[in-house]
RODO-2510 file (C-alpha; in nm, 4 decimals, decimal comma):
residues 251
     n   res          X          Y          Z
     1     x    12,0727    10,9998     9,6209
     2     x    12,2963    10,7174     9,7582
     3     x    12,1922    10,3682     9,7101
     4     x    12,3861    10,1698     9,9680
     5     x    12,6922    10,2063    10,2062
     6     x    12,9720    10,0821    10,0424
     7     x    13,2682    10,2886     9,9748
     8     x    13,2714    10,2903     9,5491
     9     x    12,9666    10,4251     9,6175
    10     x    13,0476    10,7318     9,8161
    11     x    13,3694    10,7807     9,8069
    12     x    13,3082    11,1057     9,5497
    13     x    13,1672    11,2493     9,7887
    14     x    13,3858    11,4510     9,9725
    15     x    13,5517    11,5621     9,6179
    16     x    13,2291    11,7047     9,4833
    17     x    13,1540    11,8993     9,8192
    18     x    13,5170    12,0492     9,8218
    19     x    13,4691    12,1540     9,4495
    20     x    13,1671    12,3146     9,5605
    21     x    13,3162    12,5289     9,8345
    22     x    13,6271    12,6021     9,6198
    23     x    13,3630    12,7203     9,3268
    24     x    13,1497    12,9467     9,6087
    25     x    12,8541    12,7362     9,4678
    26     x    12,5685    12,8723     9,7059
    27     x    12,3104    12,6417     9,8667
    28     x    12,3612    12,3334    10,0961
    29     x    12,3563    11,9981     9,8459
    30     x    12,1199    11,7459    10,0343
    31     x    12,2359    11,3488    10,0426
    32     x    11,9614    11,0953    10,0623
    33     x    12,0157    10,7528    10,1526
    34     x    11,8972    10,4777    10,3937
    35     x    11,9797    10,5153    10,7987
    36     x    12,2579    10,2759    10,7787
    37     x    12,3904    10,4626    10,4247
    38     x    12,3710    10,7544    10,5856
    39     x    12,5570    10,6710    10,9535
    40     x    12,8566    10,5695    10,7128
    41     x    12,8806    10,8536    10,5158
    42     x    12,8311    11,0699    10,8284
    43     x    13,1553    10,9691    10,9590
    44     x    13,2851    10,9831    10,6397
    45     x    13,2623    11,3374    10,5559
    46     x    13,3035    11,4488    10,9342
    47     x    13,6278    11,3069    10,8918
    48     x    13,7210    11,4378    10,5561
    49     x    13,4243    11,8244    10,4891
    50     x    13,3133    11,8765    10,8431
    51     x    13,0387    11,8088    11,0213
    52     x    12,6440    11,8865    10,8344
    53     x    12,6714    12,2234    11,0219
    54     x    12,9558    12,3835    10,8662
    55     x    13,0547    12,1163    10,5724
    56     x    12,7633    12,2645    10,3200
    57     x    12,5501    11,9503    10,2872
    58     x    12,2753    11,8336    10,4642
    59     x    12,1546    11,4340    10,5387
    60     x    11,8417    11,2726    10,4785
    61     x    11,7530    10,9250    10,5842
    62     x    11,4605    10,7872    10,3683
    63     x    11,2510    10,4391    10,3628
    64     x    11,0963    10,2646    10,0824
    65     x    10,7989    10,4738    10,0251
    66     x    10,7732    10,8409     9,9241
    67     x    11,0984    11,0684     9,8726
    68     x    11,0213    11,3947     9,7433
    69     x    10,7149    11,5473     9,5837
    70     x    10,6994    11,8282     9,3583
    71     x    10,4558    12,0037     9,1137
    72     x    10,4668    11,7933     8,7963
    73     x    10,6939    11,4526     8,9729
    74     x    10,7778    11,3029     9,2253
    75     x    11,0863    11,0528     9,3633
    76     x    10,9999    10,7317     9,5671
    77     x    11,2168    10,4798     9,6722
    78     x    11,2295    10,1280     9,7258
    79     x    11,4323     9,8293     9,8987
    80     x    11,7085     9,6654     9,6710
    81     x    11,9108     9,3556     9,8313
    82     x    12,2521     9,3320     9,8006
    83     x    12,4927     9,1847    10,0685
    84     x    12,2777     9,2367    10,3561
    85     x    12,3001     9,6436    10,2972
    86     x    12,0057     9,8830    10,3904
    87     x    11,9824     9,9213     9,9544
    88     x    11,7252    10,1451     9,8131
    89     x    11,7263    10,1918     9,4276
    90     x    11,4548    10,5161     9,3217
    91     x    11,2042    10,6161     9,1202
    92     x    11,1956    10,9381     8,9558
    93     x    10,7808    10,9867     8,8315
    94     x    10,6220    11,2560     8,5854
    95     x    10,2791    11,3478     8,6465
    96     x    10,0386    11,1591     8,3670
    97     x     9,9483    11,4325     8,1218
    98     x     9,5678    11,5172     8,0144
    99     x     9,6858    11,6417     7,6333
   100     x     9,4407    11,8839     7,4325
   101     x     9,2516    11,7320     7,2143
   102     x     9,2681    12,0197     6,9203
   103     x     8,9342    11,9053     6,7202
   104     x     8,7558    12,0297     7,0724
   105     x     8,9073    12,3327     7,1114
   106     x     8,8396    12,4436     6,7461
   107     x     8,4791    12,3700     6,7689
   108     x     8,4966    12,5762     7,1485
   109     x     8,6580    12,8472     6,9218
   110     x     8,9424    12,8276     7,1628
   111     x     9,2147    13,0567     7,0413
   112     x     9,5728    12,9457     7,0059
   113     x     9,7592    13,1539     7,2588
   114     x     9,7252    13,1800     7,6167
   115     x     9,4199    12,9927     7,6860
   116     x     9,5423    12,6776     7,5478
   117     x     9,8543    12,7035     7,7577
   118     x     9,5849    12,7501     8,0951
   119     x     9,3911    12,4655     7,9843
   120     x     9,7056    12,2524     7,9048
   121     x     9,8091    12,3215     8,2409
   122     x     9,4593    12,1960     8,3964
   123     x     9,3060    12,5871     8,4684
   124     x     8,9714    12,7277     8,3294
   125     x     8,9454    13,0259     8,1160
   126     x     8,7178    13,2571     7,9877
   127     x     8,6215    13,3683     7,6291
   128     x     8,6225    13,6949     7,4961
   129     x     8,2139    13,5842     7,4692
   130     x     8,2184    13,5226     7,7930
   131     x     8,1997    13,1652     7,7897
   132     x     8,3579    12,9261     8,0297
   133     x     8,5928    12,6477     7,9414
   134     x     8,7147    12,4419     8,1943
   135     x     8,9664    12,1466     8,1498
   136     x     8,7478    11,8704     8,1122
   137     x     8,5907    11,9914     7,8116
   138     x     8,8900    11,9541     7,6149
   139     x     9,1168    11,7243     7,7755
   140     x     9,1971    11,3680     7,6460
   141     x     9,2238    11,0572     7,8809
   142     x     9,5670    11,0651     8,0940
   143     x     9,8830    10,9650     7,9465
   144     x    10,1543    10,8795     8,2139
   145     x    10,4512    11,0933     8,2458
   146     x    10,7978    10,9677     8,1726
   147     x    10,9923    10,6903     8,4323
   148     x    11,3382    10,6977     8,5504
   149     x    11,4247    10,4101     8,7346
   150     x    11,7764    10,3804     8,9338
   151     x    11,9512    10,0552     9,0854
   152     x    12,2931    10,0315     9,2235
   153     x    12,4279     9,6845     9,3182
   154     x    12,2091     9,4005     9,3734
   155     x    12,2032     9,0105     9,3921
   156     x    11,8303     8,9800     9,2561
   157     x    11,5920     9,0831     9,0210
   158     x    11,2471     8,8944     9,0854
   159     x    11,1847     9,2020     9,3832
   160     x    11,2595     9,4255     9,1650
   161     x    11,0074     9,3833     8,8836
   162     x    10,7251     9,5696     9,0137
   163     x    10,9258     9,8729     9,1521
   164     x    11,0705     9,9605     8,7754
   165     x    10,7626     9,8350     8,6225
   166     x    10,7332     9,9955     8,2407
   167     x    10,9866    10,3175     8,3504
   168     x    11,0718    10,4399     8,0477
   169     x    11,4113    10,4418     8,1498
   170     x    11,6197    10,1898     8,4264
   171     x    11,9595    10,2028     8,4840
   172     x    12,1353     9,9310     8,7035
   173     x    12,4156     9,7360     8,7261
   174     x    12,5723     9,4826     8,5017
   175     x    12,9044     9,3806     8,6902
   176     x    12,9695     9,0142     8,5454
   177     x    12,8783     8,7966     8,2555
   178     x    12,6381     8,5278     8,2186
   179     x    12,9659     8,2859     8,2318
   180     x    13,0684     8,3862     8,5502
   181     x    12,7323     8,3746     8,7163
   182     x    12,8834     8,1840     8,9981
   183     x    13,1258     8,4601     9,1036
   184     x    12,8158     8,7477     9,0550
   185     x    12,6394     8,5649     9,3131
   186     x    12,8837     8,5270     9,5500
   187     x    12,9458     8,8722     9,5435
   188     x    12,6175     9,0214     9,5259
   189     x    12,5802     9,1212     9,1624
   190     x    12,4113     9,0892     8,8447
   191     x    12,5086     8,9155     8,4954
   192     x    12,4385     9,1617     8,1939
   193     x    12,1656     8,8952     8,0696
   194     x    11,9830     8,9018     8,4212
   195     x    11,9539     9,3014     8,4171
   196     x    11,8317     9,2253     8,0481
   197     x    11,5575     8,9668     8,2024
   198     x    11,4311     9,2272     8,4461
   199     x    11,4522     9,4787     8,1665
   200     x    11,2023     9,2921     7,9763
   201     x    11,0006     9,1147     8,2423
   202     x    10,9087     9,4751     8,3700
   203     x    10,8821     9,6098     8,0069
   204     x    11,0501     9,9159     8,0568
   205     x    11,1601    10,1416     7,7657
   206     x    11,5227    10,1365     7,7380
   207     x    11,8316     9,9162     7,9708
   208     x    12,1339    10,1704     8,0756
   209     x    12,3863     9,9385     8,2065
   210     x    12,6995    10,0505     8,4293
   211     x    12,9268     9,9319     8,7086
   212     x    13,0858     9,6774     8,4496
   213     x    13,4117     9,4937     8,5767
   214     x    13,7302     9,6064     8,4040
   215     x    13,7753     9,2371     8,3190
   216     x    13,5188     9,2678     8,0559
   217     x    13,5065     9,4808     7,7228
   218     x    13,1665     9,7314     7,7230
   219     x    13,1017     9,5582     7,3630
   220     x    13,0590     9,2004     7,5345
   221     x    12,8350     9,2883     7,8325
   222     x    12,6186     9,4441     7,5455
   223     x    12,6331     9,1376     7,3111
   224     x    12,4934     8,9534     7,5971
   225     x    12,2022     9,1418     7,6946
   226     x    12,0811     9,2023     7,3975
   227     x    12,0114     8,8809     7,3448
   228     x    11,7440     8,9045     7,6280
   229     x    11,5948     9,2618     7,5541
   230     x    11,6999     9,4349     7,2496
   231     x    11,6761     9,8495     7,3282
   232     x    12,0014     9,8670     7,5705
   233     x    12,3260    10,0545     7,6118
   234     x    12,6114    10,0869     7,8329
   235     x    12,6890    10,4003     7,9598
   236     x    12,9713    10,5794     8,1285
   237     x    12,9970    10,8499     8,3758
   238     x    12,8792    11,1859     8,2911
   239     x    12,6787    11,0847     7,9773
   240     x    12,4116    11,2552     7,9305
   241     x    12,0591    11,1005     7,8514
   242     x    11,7270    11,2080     7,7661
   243     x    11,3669    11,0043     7,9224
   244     x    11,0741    11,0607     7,7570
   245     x    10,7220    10,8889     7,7856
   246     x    10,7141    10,6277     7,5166
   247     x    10,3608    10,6779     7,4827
   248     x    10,3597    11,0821     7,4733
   249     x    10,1160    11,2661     7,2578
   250     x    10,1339    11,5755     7,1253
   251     x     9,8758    11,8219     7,2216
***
C-alpha cells in the first residue's frame, strides 16, 4: 500500500522487488496506491525492475472507498491531503466478534470441543441427542474487531477524524514540533501535538508516530504529544507491533 507519490515514499521499492527475485520468492507482490501514485511509480520501476509483465509485481489503482475484502477483515481507504497529492491513508478492519457466552452453552449441555469452535465461528451443530444449536442461542451481542489505521504525510487532521475513528491502532506522521508549526505547514506536515489532537479527538487506542525530522531527538517529539494524548510511541522501521480490540472478550 502506497500512500502518495513522492519519492521517500517509494523509493524502496525497486530494492524490495530485486531482493525478491534474487531470493526466488514465488508470487507477484501487488502495489496499491491512488492513479496519480501509481503513474509515478510505473515509470519508476519500468525504469529501474521492468515493466508489470516481467518485473514480478502487479499495480492497483484504488479510490477512497473499499480496498480489499476478505473472510474475517477487510482494508478501505480514504483521501488524506497533503501538497495537492492524490493521498490515501487505509484502514485495515476485523470483523466484530459474536463471543460465546459459556453460562448458555453449559445449560445447552454444549460440550467443550468441536462444537464450540462451529458455533464460535457462527455454524450450527448438532447434539449427540439430536438437538439443534444454532448461533444465536449462544452468542453474545457483537464486539468490533481490532482497527489499524495508516497515514503518511499530511497538512490536516480535522478530515481525518472520522476515517480513524476509535482504531485501536493509528500510525501517522509526526515530522515537526509544535515550535516550528510554521515550517510544518508550509511543507505539508504535522506537529507531534497535532497527530496527538487527532489521536484523541478520534479516541483511538494507541498513537504510533514516524517520519520524524532528523533535527529532532525521538524523546522530544514524544514529550510533546503526550501532553495531548497519553498512550503513544514512536516507532522505527521494522518494529514489530501487535493490534488488538481494546474491548475484546474472551469467549
Amino acid at each position: 500500500m502506497l500512500t502518495h507519490a513522492h519519492l521517500d515514499h517509494v523509493l524502496g521499492l525497486a530494492g524490495l522487488l530485486a531482493t525478491f527475485a534474487l531470493y526466488r520468492v514465488d508470487g507477484t507482490i501487488e502495489i496499491v496506491g491512488s492513479e496519480e501514485t501509481l503513474g509515478f511509480v510505473r515509470r519508476y520501476l519500468a525504469d529501474t525492475i521492468g515493466p508489470e509483465s516481467d518485473g514480478g509485481y502487479r499495480l492497483r489503482a484504488v479510490s477512497p472507498g473499499p480496498v480489499l475484502v476478505r473472510q474475517g477483515w477487510r482494508l478501505d481507504a480514504f483521501a488524506v491531503a497533503h501538497r495537492g497529492t492524490e493521498s490515501l491513508g487505509y484502514r485495515f478492519q476485523d470483523e466484530p466478534r459474536h463471543p460465546l457466552i459459556s453460562e448458555r452453552l453449559d445449560a445447552l449441555g454444549v460440550p467443550a470441543g468441536p462444537e464450540r469452535a462451529l458455533l464460535a465461528q457462527g455454524r450450527s451443530v448438532v447434539l449427540a441427542d439430536g438437538r439443534d444449536i444454532v448461533p444465536e442461542m449462544v452468542h453474545g451481542a457483537p464486539v468490533p474487531g481490532a482497527a489499524l489505521a495508516i497515514v503518511g504525510d499530511t497538512e490536516e487532521i480535522a478530515g481525518l477524524v472520522e476515517p480513524v475513528r476509535r482504531a485501536d491502532a493509528l500510525v501517522i506522521e509526526a515530522t515537526f514540533l509544535e515550535r516550528d508549526a510554521a515550517l510544518a505547514r508550509s511543507r505539508g506536515h504535522l506537529t507531534a501535538a497535532a497527530a496527538a489532537r487527532l489521536a484523541r479527538d478520534a479516541e483511538t487506542g494507541e498513537l504510533l508516530l514516524t517520519h520524524i525530522s532528523g533535527r529532532y531527538r525521538p524523546e522530544e517529539i514524544l514529550t510533546e504529544a503526550a501532553r495531548h494524548f497519553a498512550n503513544v510511541r514512536v516507532v522505527g522501521d521494522f518494529d514489530r507491533i501487535s493490534v488488538s480490540a481494546r474491548n475484546d472478550v474472551s469467549s
